[in-house]
N, C-alpha and C positions, 0 to 999 in steps of 0.2 A: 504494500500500500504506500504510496506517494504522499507523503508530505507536503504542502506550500504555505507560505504566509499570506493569510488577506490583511491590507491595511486602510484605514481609514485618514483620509486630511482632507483641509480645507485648501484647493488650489482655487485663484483668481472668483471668491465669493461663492464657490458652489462647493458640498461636500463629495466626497467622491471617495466610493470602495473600488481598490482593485487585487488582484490573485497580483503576488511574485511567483515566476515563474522561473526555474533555474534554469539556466541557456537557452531560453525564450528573450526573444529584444523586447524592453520595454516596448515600444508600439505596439505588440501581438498580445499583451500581458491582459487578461479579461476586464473587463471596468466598467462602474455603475456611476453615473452621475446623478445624486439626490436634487440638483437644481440650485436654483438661490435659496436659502434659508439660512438666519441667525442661528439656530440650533441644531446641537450634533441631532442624526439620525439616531431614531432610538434600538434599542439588540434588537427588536423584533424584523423593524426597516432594516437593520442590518444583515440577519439573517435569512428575510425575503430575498433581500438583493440577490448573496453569495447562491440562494437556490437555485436564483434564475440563472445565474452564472455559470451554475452545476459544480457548485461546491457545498459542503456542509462541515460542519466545528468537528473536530477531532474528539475523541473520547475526555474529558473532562477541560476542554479548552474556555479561557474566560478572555475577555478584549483583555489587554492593558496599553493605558497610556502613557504616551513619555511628551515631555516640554521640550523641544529645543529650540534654540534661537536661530533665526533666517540669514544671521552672520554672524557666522560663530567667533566668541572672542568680544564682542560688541554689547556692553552693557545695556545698552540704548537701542539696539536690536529687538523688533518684533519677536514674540514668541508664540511657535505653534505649536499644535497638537498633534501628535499620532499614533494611532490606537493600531495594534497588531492582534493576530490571534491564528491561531494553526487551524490550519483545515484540510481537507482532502476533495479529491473527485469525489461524485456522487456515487458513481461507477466502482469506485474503488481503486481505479487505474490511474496511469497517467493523464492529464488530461488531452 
C-alpha cells in the first residue's frame, strides 16, 4: 500500500488540498480548490475533497498544522498555515 501526503494552504486567497506525489511533477500532483473563503475548510470538506481525488486518511491519521513564515529569517514576514496528513489510494495502489 502506497503512502502520500495531502496538504492543505492558503495560495493567492483560495484554500487548496493537494496529494504529494513522489516522482510525480508538481503540475500532475491531484488538487482541490475550496475557492475564496476567510476560513480553513473544515475535516469533513477536507475529507470530501481527498475522496473525490480518490484518496482516503490512512489508519489512525489526524491533519497537523505547522506556521511558517513566506520569508524565512524575516521577523516581519507573513505567516502561513499548513496542514498535512497521510493518506492513500482508494484503490489501495498507487495512484
Amino acid at each position: 500500500m502506497s503512502e502520500h501526503t495531502a496538504q492543505v494552504s492558503i495560495r493567492g486567497g483560495r484554500w487548496c488540498l493537494y496529494v504529494a506525489l513522489m516522482g510525480v511533477p508538481v503540475s500532475q500532483w491531484p488538487e482541490h480548490s475550496f475557492g475564496r473563503a476567510v476560513q480553513v475548510p473544515t475535516v469533513d470538506e477536507r475529507s470530501r475533497a481527498l475522496t473525490d481525488l480518490g484518496f482516503v486518511f490512512t489508519d489512525g491519521a489526524e491533519w497537523e498544522w505547522t506556521e511558517y513564515s513566506e520569508r524565512p529569517d524575516d521577523d516581519t514576514s507573513p505567516v502561513r498555515l499548513l496542514a498535512s496528513v497521510q493518506v492513500r489510494s482508494l484503490d489501495g495502489g498507487a495512484p
